[in-house]
C-alpha positions as CSV (number, residue, x, y, z in Angstrom):
1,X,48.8,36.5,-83.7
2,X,52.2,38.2,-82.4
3,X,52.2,41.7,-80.8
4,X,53.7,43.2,-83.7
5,X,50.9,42.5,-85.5
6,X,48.5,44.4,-83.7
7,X,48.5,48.2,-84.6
8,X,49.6,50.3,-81.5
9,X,48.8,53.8,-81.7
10,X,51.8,56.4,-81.4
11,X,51.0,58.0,-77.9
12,X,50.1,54.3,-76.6
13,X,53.5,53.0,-78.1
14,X,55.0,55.8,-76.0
15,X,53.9,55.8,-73.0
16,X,55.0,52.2,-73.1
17,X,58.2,52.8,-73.9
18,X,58.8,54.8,-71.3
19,X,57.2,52.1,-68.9
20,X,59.4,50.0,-70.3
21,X,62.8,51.9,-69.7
22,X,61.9,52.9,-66.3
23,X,61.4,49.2,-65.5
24,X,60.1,48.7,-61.6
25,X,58.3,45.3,-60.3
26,X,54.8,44.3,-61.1
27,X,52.0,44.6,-58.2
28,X,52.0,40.6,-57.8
29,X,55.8,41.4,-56.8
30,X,55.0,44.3,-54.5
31,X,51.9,43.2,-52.7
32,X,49.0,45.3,-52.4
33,X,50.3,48.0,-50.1
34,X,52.8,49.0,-52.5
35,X,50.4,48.1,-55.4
36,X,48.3,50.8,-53.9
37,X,51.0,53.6,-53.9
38,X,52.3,52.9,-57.2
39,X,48.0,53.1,-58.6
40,X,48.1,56.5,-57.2
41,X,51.6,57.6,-58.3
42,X,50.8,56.5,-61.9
43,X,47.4,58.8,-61.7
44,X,49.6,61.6,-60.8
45,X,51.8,61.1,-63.7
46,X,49.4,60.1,-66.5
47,X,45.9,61.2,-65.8
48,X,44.5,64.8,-66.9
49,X,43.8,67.3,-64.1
50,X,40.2,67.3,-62.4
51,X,37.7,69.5,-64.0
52,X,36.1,72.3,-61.1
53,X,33.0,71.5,-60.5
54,X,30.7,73.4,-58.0
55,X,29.8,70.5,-55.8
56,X,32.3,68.0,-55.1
57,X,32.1,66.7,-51.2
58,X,33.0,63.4,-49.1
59,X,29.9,61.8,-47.8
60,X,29.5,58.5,-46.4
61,X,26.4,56.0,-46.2
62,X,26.0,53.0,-43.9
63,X,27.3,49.7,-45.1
64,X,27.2,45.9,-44.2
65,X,30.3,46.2,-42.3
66,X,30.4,49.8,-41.2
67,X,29.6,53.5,-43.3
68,X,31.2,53.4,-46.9
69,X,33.1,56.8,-47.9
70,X,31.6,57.9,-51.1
71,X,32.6,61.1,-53.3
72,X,29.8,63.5,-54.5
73,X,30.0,65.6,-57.5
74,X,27.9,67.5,-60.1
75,X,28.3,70.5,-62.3
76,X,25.1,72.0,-61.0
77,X,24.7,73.6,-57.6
78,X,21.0,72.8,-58.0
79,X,18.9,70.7,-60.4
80,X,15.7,68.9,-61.4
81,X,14.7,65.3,-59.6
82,X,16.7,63.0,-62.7
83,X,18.9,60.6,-62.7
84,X,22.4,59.9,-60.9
85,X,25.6,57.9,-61.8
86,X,27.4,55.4,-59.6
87,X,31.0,55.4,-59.9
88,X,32.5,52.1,-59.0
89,X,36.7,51.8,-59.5
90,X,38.6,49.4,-60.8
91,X,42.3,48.2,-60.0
92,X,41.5,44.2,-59.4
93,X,39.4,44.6,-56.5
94,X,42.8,45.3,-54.1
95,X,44.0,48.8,-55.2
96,X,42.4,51.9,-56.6
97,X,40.2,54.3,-54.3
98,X,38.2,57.5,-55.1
99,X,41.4,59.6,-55.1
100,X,42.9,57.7,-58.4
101,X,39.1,58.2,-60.0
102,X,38.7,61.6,-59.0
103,X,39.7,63.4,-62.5
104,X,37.8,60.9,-64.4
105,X,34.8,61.3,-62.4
106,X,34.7,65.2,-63.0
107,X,35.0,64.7,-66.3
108,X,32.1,61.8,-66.3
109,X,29.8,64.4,-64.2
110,X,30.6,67.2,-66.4
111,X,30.3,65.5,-70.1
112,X,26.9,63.7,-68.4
113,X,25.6,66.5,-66.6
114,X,24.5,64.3,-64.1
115,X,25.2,64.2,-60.5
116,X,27.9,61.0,-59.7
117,X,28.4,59.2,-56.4
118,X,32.0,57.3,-56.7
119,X,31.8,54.3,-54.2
120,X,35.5,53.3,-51.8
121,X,34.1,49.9,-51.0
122,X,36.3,47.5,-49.5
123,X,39.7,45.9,-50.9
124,X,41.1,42.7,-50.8
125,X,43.3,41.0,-50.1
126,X,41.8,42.4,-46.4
127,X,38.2,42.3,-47.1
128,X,38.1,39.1,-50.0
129,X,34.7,38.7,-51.9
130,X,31.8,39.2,-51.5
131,X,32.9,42.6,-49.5
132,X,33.3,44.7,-52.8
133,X,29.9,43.7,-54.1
134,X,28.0,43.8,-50.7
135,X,29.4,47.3,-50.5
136,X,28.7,48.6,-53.8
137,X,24.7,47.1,-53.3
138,X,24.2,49.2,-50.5
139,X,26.1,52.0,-51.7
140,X,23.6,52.1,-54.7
141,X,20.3,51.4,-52.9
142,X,21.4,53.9,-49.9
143,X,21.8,56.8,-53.9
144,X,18.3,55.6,-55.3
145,X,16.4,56.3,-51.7
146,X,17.2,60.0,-52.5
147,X,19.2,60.7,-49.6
148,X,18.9,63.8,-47.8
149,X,22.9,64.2,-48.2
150,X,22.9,64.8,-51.9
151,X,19.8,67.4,-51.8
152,X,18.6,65.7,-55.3
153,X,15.2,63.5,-56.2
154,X,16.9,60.3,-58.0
155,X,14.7,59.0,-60.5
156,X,17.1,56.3,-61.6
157,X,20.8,55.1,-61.9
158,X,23.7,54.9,-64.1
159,X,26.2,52.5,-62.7
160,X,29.2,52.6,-64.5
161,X,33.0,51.8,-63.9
162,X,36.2,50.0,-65.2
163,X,37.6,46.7,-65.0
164,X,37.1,45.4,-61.7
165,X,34.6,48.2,-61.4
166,X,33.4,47.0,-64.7
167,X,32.6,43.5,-63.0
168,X,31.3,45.1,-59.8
169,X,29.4,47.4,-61.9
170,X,27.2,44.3,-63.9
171,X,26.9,42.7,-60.6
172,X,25.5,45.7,-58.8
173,X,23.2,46.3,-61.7
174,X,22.1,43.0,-61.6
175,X,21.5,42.8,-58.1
176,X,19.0,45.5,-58.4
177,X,17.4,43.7,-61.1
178,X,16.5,40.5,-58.9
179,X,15.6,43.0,-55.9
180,X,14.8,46.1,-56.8
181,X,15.8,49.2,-54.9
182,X,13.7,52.5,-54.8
183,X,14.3,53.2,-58.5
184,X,15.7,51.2,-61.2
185,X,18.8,51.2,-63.1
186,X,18.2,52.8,-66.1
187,X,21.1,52.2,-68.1
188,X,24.4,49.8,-66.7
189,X,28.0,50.9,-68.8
190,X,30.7,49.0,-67.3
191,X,34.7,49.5,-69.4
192,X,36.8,46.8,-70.1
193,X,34.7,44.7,-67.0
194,X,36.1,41.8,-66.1
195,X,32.4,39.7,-66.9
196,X,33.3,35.8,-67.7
197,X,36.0,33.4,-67.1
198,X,38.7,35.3,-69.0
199,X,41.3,32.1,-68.6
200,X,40.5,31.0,-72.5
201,X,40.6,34.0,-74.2
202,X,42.6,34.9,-77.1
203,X,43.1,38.4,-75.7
204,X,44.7,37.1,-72.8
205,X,47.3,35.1,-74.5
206,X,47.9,38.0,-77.2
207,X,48.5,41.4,-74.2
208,X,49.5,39.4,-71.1
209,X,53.2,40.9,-71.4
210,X,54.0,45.0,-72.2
211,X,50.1,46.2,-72.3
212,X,50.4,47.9,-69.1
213,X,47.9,44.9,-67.5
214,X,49.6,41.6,-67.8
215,X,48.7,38.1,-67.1
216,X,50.6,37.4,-63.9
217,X,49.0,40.8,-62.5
218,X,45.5,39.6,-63.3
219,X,46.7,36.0,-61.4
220,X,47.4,37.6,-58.7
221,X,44.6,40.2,-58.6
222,X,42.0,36.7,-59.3
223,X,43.9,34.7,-56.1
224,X,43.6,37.9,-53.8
225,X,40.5,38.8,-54.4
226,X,39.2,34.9,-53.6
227,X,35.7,35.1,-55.5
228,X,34.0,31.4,-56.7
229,X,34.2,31.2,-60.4
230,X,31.0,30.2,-60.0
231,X,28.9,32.6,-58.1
232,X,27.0,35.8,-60.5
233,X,28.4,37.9,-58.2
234,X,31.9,37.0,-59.6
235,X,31.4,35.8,-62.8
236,X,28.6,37.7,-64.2
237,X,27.8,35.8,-67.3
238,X,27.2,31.9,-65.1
239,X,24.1,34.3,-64.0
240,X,21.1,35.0,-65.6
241,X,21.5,38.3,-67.7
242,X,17.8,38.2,-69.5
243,X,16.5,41.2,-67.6
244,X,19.9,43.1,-67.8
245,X,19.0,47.2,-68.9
246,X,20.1,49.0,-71.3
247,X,23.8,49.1,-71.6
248,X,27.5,50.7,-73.2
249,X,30.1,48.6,-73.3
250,X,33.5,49.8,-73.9
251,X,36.3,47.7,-74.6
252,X,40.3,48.8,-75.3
253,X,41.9,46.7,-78.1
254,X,45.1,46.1,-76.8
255,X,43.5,44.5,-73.4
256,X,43.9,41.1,-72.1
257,X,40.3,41.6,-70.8
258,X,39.7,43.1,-74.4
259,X,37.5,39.4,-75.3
260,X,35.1,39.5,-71.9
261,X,33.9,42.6,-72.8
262,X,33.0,41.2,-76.1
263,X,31.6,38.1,-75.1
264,X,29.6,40.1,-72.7
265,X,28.2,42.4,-74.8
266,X,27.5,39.7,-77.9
267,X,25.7,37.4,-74.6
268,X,23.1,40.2,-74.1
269,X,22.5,41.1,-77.2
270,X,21.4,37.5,-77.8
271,X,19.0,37.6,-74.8
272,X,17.2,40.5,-76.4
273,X,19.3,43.9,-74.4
274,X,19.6,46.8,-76.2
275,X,23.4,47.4,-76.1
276,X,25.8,49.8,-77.7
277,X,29.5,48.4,-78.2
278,X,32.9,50.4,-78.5
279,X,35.7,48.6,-79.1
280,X,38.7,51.4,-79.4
281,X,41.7,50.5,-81.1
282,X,45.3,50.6,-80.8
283,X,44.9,51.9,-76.9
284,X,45.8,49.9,-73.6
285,X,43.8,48.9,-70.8
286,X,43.1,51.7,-68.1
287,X,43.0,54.5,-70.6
288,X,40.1,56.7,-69.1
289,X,42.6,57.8,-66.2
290,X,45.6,57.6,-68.2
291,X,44.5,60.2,-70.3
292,X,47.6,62.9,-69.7
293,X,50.4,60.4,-71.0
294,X,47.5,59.0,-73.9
295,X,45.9,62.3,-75.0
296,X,44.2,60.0,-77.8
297,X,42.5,58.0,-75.5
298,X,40.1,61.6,-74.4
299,X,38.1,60.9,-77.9
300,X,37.7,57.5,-76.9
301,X,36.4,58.4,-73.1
302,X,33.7,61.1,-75.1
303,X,32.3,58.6,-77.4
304,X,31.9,56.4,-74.6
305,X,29.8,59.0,-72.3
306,X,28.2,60.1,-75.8
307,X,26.8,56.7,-75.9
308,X,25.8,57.3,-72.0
309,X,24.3,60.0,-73.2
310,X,22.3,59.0,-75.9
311,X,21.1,55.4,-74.0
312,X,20.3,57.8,-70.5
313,X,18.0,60.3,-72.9
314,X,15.9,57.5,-74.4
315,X,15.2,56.2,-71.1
316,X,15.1,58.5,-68.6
């Protein structure tokens, strides 16, 4: 199917235009440093302010190779032993940090009314798999122990995050399923994850060029990163996924990674998990922080924490 067959909403259509006329290299050009720079420079452009919240403080917990930094937030000063979220980036495992996630993860802590812990584990290409998952493990067992630093009794997680997140998210989840921590995850909702070999997909061939993501950046984010193709802990799906909890998957339309999500979300409905699907249309890969230059994109982001919601009440 060509691009111009795919409907493109108006906002999405301009914010790539403008992409398009200011022009600039691709992060497989720049290398990750610049990569890095240009993540955060894009947030400050594009993404809507940071709600206030009361509580939002640095914290860190210990880690296979050293302390982690974390980011703690939630719209109540005080509250009730429940649940908390785990925040885990995206940005192809080598850029992205809690800075770039910070507006999203007010917003996520607000809309939830949970408390969220956003997780800076390790990039590559200077920490290469399994450093991101090993860090986001401990990050989450270190939340469900009910550390004294977050003054809250956690009943259960909520592990959510986007694209690399979004694989790092399943993983974590499903780490915790073969050995569980002090409490269980309650509800996984990993957007646009990166959860099977994405190599074959007709999403790939139909947004690898002027969607924002492309091919060559997803190459290049793949060869960095250096995870085996066929270890769970990169490839989700070559795992087993039968125990897998409750989950939201969100998925963007115009995404190269648009077809893992599906193919994720069809795989554990078939072994028997209760899941809720969104696929939005018309809207671009990384929308949830991109949500000043695609104001559409905020319904999208609500339906997707409704369905949080709704998933976290009936098994909390």
């Amino acid at each position: 199917m060509a691009d111009t067959e795919h409907f493109v909403r108006d906002d999405v259509r301009g914010f790539l235009d403008m992409l398009e006329q200011i022009g600039g290299k691709g992060v497989e050009e720049v290398g990750a440093v610049e990569g890095r720079v240009q993540m955060k420079t894009m947030g400050q452009l594009a993404e809507a302010p940071a709600r206030d919240l009361p509580i939002k403080k640095d914290l860190s917990c210990p880690g296979p190779a050293g302390d982690i930094p974390l980011r703690f937030y939630d719209a109540k000063d005080t509250r009730e032993a429940g649940p908390c979220v785990i925040f885990i980036h995206g940005g192809g495992f080598v850029i992205g940090d809690i800075e770039v996630y910070d507006s999203l993860c007010t917003e996520i802590a607000h809309q939830l009314d949970l408390p969220v812990v956003s997780v800076e584990y390790r990039l590559a290409p200077e920490h290469p798999f399994p450093a991101a998952p090993d860090d986001c493990e401990a990050a989450a067992r270190w939340v469900a122990s009910s550390p004294e630093a977050l003054g809250r009794e956690i009943t259960g997680l909520v592990i959510t995050g986007d694209s690399a997140g979004g694989n790092l998210t399943i993983v974590t989840t499903n780490q915790l399923v073969n050995e569980p921590a002090d409490v269980p995850v309650i509800v996984q909702a990993p957007i646009y994850p990166v959860a099977s070999d994405v190599s074959q997909h007709r999403s790939l061939k139909d947004f690898a060029e002027g969607f924002l993501l492309t091919g060559a950046a997803m190459a290049w984010f793949t060869e960095q990163y250096g995870g085996d193709p066929k270890d769970p802990r990169n490839t989700p799906m070559v795992g087993d996924c039968s125990n897998t909890p409750p989950t939201v998957v969100c998925t963007a339309g115009l995404d190269p990674l648009r077809d893992s999500g599906r193919e994720y979300a069809a795989h554990l409905i078939q072994q028997g998990t209760e899941v809720i699907y969104l696929e939005f249309p018309g809207i671009i890969h990384g929308f949830t922080t991109l949500r000043k230059a695609i104001p559409s994109g905020q319904k999208d982001l609500d339906a997707f924490l409704d369905a949080i919601k709704l998933m976290v009440e009936r098994y909390r």
